[in-house]
C-alpha positions as a printed Julia matrix, in Angstrom:
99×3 Matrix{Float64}:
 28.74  -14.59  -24.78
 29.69  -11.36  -26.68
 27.91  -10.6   -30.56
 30.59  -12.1   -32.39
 29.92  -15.67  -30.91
 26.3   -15.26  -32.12
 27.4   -14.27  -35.2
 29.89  -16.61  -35.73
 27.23  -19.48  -35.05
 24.67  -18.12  -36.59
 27.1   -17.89  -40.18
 28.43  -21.33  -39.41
 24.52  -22.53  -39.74
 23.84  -20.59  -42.36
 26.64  -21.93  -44.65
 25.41  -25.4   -43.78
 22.47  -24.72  -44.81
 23.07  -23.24  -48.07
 25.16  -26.42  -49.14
 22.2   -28.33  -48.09
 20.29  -26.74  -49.95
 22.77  -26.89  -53.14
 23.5   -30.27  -53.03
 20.05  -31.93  -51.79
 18.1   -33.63  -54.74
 15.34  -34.99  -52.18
 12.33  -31.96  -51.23
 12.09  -32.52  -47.14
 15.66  -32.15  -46.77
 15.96  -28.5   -48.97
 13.06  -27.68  -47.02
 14.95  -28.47  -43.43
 18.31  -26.69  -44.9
 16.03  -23.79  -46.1
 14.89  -24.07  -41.89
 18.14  -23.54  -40.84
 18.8   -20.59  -42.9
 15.97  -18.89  -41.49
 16.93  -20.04  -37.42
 20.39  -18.73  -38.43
 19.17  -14.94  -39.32
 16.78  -15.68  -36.47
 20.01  -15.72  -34.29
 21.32  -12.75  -36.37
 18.43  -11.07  -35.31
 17.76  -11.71  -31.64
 21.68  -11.39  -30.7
 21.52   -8.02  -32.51
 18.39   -6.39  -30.82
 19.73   -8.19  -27.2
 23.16   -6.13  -27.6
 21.39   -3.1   -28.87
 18.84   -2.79  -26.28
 16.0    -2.04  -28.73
 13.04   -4.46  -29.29
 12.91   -4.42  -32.99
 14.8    -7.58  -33.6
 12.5    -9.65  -31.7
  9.7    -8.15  -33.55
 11.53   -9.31  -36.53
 11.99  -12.48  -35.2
  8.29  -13.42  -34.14
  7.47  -12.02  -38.04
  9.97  -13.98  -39.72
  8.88  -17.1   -37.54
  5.67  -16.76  -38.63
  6.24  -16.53  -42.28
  8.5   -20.02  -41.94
  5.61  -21.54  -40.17
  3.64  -20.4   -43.37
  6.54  -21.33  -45.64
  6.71  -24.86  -44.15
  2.63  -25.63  -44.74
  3.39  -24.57  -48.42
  6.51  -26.77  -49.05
  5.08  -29.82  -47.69
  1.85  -29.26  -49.6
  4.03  -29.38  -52.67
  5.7   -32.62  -51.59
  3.02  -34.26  -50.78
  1.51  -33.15  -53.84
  4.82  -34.74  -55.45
  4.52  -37.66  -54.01
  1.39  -38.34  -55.35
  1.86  -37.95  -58.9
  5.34  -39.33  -58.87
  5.47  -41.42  -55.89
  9.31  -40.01  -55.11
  9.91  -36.38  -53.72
 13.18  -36.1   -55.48
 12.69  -32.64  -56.85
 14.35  -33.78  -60.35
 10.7   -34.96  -61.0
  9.07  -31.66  -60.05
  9.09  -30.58  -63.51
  6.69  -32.85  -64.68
  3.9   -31.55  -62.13
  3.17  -28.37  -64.74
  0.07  -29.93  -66.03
């Protein structure tokens, strides 16, 4: 496979992603388009440092996996937290969780 396949797949899954993310109301599935915008510069990433024989990209990409590991334990502690006080996780009802 040459770079621009990578690329290409890696844009396709970011652009679903982003209109996941713009057109989800419900929490867990902004956080799992959110996912795949992160696995898509992931791609970016690896493909790059593969075809430019230098190992910064996957440095990148064991940093940036570890912050969406972190990223993930924070979203779902918010929607469970939402689901608590609201018993819903549409994220219309976020609002009210201020106080």
């Amino acid at each position: 496979m040459t770079l621009d396949a990578y690329v290409l797949i890696a844009g396709f899954m970011f652009c679903i992603g982003l209109y996941g993310v713009l057109t989800r109301r419900n929490a867990i599935g902004i956080l799992v388009s959110v996912e795949l915008m992160v696995n898509a510069a992931n791609i970016n990433l690896a493909a790059f440092a593969h075809f430019g024989r230098g190992i910064d990209g996957q440095v990148l990409v064991l940093f940036t996996t570890a912050l969406t590991v972190a990223e993930v334990v924070v979203g779902l502690a918010l929607v469970l937290l939402l689901f608590r006080r609201r018993k819903d996780i549409l994220v219309d009802l976020a609002n009210g969780l201020k106080g």
